[in-house]
N, C-alpha and C positions, 0 to 999 in steps of 0.2 A: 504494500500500500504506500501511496507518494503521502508525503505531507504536505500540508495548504492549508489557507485560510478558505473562509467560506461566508458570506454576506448576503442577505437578502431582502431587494429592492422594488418597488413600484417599477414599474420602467415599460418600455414601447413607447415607439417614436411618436405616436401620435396623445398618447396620454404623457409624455412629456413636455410637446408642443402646447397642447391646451393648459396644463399646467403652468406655463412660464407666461403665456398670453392673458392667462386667468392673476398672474401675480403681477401682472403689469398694466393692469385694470381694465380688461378688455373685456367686454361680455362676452362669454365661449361658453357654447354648448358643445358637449363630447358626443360623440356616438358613437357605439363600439357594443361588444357584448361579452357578458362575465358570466361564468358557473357559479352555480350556488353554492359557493366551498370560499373558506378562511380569505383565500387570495382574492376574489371577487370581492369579498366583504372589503379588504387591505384596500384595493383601487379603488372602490367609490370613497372611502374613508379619505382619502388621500386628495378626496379632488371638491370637497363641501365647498370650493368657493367659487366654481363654476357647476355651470346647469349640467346633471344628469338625468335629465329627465327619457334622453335618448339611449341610455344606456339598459339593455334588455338582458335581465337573470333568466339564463337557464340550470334549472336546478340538478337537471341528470347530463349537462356535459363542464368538463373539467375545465377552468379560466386558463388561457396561453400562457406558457410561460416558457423560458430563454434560459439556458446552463451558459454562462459564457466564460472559458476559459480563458488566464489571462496568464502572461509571464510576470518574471519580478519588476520589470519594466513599463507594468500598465497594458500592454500592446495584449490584442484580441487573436488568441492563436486556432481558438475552435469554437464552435456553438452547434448545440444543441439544443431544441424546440420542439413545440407541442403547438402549431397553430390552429388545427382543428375547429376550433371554436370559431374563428372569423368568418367559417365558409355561412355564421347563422347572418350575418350584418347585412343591411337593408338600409335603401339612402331615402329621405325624407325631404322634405322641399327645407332650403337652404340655402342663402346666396352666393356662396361660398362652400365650396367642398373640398376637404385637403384628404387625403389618400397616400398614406405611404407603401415604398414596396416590397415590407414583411407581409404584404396582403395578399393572401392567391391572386394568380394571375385572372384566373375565370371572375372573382370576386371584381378587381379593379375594371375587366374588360365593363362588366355589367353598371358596375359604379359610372364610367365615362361613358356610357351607352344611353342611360336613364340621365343623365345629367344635359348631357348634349339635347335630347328634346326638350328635356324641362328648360331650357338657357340657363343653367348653371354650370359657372366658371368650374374648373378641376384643378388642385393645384397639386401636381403630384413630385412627392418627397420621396427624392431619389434615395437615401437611405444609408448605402453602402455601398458598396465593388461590384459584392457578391450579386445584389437585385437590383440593382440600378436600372439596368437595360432588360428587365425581364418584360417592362409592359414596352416595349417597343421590337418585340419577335413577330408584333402583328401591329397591323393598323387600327392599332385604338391609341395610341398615343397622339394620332392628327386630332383625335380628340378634346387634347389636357390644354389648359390656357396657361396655366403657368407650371414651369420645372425650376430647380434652383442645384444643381450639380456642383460636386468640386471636378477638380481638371482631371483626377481619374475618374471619376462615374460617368465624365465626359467624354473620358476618351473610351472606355467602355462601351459608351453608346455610340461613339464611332465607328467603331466595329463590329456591331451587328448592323447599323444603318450603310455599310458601306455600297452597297449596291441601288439605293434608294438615290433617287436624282433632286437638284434642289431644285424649286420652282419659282427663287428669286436669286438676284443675283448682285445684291448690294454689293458696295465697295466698303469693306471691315476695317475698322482701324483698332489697335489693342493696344493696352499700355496696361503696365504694373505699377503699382504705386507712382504712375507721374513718367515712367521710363516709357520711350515712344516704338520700344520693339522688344520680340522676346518671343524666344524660338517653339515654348509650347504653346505660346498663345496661339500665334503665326499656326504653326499645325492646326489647329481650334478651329480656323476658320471654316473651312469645306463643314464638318457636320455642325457649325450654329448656323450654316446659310438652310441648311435643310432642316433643322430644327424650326426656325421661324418661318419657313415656307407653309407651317402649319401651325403654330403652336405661336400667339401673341405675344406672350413672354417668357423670355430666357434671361432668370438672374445674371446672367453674362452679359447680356445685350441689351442695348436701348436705341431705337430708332435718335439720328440727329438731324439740325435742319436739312442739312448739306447733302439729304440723301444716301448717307455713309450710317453704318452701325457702330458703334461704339464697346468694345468690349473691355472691363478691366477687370481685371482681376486684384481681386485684394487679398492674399496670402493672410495666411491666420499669425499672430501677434507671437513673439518670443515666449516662453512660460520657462520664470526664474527659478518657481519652487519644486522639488519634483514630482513628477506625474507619477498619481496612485491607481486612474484609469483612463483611457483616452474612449470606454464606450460610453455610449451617448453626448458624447461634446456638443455634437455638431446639431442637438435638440434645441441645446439653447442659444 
């Protein structure tokens, strides 16, 4: 038997989002669905300052939950999950709908499918490496109005879109903090031209007057003290 520590947390992308939006005085409503068991009790407990009115107890299936192994470095080496429970979720009228991609794929197809009639935006939360590019195997992604990628979930989704044609063909300008060139960005361009040939916004890109896209990248900030874990950062 190894030795380790052992900790456990509320966590999922999407009840950490609503959490942080909910502590930042936003009115959120959550919607998601929990088992009738301790864990289910733990996440609604956890989240009393935003609406769960949309949150659905099923008593006879067991709430998601995530094993995530870690080295002594913080860094995320393996995981293991139980997502079962999400295949029960169901979208409601909502002006806004954010959708991350721990969610089956069938799940999100039907989320952006229902959404799309009702005219409801999709904001979908790439997540990780691993699911990044899972709702873009198929064309429900021309779907989503908004995506927010780091430059690997980006270029992941590079590489499944690679055969996909863009159907605009702005002239890109990319800067890093203020520098007027930079060679991943520069690569970037080809899949955000086909990214926004369907999909209104791409936290990468912003329409400017000049008829040119703009993309910058902002690199995540120095961290002094040491890292205990890097899962979930990128929630809040």
């Amino acid at each position: 038997m190894l030795a380790g520590r052992m900790k456990q947390v509320n966590g999922g992308v999407a009840r950490n989002l609503a959490d942080a939006l909910g502590r930042l005085g936003h009115n959120v409503r959550f919607m998601s669905v929990v088992g009738g068991d301790s864990a289910g009790q733990s996440i609604l407990e956890s989240l009393r300052h935003i609406g769960t009115d949309y949150v659905t107890v099923f008593k006879d299936i067991p709430t998601s939950w995530c094993v995530v192994l870690q080295n002594p470095q913080g860094d995320c080496v393996a995981c293991i999950g139980d997502m079962a429970c999400h295949r029960q979720i169901s979208v409601d009228m909502s002006p806004l709908v954010v959708v991350d991609g721990n969610v089956p794929a069938d799940v999100i197809d039907f989320v952006v499918r229902f959404c799309n009639e009702e005219n409801i935006p999709v904001y979908f939360e790439t997540t990780d490496i691993a699911v990044a590019a899972r709702t873009f195997q198929t064309d429900t992604w021309k779907g989503l109005s908004f995506i927010s990628p780091n430059l690997n979930e980006l270029g992941r989704i590079s590489e499944v879109l690679k055969n996909e044609e863009a159907r605009v063909n702005y002239a890109i300008k990319v800067s890093v903090k203020g520098d007027d060139d930079d060679d991943i960005m520069n690569s970037s361009k080809d899949v955000v031209r086909k990214l926004i040939s369907h999909i209104p916004v791409v936290m990468l890109a912003s329409r400017q007057p000049d008829d040119t896209v703009s993309m910058v990248h902002y690199p995540a900030y120095a961290v002094d003290t040491p890292v205990v874990s890097v899962s979930g950062a990128g929630d809040w």
